[in-house]
C-alpha positions in Angstrom: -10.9 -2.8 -41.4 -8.2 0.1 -41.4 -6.0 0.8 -44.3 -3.4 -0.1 -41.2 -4.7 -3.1 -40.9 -4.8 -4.5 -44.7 -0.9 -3.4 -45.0 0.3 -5.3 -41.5 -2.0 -8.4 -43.3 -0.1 -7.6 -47.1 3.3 -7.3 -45.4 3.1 -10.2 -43.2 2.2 -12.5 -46.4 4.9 -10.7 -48.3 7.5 -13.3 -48.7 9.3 -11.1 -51.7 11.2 -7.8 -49.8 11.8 -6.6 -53.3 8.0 -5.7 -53.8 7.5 -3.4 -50.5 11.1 -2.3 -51.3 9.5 -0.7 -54.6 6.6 0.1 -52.7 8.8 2.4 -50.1 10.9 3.8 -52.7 7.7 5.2 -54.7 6.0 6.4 -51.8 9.1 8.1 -50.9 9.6 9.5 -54.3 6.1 10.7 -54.2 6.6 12.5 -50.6 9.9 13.9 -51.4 8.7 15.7 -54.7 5.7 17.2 -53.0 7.8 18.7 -50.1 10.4 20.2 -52.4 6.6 21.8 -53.8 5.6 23.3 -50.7 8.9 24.3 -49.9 9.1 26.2 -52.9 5.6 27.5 -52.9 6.8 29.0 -49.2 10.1 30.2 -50.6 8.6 31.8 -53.0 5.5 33.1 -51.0 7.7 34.9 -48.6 9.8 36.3 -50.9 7.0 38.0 -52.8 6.4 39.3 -49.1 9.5 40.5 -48.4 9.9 42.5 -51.3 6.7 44.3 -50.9 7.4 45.2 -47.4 11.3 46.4 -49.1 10.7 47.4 -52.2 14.4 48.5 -52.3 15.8 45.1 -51.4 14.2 43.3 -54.2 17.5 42.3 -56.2 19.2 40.9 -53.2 15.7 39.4 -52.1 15.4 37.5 -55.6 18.5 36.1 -55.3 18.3 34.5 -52.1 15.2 33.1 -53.5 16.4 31.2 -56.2 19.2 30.3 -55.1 17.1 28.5 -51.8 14.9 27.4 -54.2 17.7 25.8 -56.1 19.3 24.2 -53.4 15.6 22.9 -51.9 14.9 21.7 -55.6 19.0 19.6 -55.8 17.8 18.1 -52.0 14.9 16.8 -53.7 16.4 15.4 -56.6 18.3 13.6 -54.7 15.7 12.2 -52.4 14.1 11.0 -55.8 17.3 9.2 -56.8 17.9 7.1 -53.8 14.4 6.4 -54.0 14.7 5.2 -57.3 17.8 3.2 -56.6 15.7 1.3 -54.1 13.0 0.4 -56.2 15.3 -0.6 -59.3 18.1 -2.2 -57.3 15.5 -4.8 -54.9 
């Protein structure tokens, strides 16, 4: 039996929403802070590049990183709040 298979069979004798409701909005909180990782970790990867392909351009370089990093970091925190809204509102 598939892990696919032993959720349909847990869903379908679900009769309480509010459980896979929390379920969703941890998995979803889960996903969204390891994206807003990996986004970072490329942000930052290809900034490190950047500069030592420019050395020149560093300053402007750096702060197009962080603030991209900043702004990748506030559409996470977001993600995490809605998902925590679904799991403490079901």
């Amino acid at each position: 039996m598939t892990l696919l298979d032993t959720a349909t069979q847990i869903v379908a004798q679900t009769t309480d929403l509010s459980a896979l409701a929390k379920l969703g909005g941890a998995i979803g909180a889960g996903i969204a802070t390891i994206g807003a990782g990996i986004g970072i970790g490329n942000i930052g990867k290809a900034a490190m590049e950047s500069i030592a392909r420019q050395p020149e351009a560093s300053g402007a370089i750096r702060t197009n990183m962080i603030l991209t990093a900043a702004f990748v970091e506030g559409v996470a925190l977001l993600s995490v709040v809605v998902c925590l809204l679904a799991v403490l509102m079901s």
